[in-house]
C-alpha beads as a LAMMPS data file, in Angstrom:
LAMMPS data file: protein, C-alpha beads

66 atoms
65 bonds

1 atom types
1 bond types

-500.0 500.0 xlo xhi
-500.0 500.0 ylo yhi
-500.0 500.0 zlo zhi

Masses

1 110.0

Atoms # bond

1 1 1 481.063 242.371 260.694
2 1 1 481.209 238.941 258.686
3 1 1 478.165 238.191 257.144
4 1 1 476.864 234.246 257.159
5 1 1 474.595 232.163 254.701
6 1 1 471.760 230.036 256.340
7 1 1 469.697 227.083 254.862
8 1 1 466.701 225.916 256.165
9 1 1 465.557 221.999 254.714
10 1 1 462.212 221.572 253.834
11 1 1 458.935 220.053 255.467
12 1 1 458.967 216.485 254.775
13 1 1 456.465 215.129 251.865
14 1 1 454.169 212.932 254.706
15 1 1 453.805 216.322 256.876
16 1 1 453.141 218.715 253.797
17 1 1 450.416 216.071 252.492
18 1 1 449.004 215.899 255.614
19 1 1 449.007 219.905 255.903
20 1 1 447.839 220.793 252.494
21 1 1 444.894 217.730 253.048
22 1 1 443.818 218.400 256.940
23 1 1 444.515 222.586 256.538
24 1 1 444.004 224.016 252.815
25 1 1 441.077 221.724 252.376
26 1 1 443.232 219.830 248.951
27 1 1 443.153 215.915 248.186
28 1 1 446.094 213.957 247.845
29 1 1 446.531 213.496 244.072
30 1 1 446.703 216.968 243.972
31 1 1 449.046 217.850 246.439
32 1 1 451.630 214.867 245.186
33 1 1 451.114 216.236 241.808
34 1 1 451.998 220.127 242.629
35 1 1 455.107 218.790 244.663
36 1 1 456.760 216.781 241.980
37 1 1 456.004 218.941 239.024
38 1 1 456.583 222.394 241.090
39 1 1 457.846 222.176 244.187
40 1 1 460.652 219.557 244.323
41 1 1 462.007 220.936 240.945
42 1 1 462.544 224.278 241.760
43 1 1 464.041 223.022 245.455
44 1 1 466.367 220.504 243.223
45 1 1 467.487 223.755 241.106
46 1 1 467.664 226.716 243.242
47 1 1 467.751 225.749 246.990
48 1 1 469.837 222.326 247.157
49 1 1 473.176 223.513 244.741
50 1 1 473.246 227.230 247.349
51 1 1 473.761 224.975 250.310
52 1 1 476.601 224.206 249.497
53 1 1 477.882 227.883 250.190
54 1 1 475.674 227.960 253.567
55 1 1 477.505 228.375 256.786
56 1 1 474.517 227.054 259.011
57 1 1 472.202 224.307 257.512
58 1 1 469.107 224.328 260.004
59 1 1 467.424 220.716 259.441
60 1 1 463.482 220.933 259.520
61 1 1 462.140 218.866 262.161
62 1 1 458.602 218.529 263.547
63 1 1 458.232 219.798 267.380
64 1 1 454.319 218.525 268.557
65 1 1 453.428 220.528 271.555
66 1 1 451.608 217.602 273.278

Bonds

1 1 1 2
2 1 2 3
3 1 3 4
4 1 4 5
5 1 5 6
6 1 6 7
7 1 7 8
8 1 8 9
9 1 9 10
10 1 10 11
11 1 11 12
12 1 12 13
13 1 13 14
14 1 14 15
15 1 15 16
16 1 16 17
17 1 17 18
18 1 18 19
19 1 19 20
20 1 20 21
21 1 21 22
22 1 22 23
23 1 23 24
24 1 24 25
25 1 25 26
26 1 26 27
27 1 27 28
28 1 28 29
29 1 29 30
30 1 30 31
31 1 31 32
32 1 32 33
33 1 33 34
34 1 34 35
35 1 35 36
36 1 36 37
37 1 37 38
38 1 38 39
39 1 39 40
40 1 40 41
41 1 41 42
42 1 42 43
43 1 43 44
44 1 44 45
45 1 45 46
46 1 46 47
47 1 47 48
48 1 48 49
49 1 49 50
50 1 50 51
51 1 51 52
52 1 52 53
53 1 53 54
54 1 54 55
55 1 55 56
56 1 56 57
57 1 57 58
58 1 58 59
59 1 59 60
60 1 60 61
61 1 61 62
62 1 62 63
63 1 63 64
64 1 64 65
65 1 65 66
């Protein structure tokens, strides 16, 4: 049985501003602040340089049940 590597992307910034805002009650300086000193770092050092061994990338994209 061959095993295969899978990346997922991440939310976009405008959808995880608006979730962290509208859902976990936060304001915006606060969520643009967590993203660029946590969140994007860690994605720029951990997640981005494994897809490169990923068989299946799965882009994120935003499906609105309307």
């Amino acid at each position: 049985m061959a095993s295969q590597q899978l990346a997922v992307t991440l939310l976009s910034s405008t959808h995880r501003i608006q979730r962290d805002v509208a859902v976990r009650g936060r304001d915006v300086a606060g969520v643009i602040e967590q993203y660029t000193k946590f969140v994007k770092p860690a994605f720029d050092q951990y997640v981005a340089p494994s897809r490169k061994f990923a068989d299946i990338i799965i882009p994120w994209h935003r499906c609105d049940a309307a």
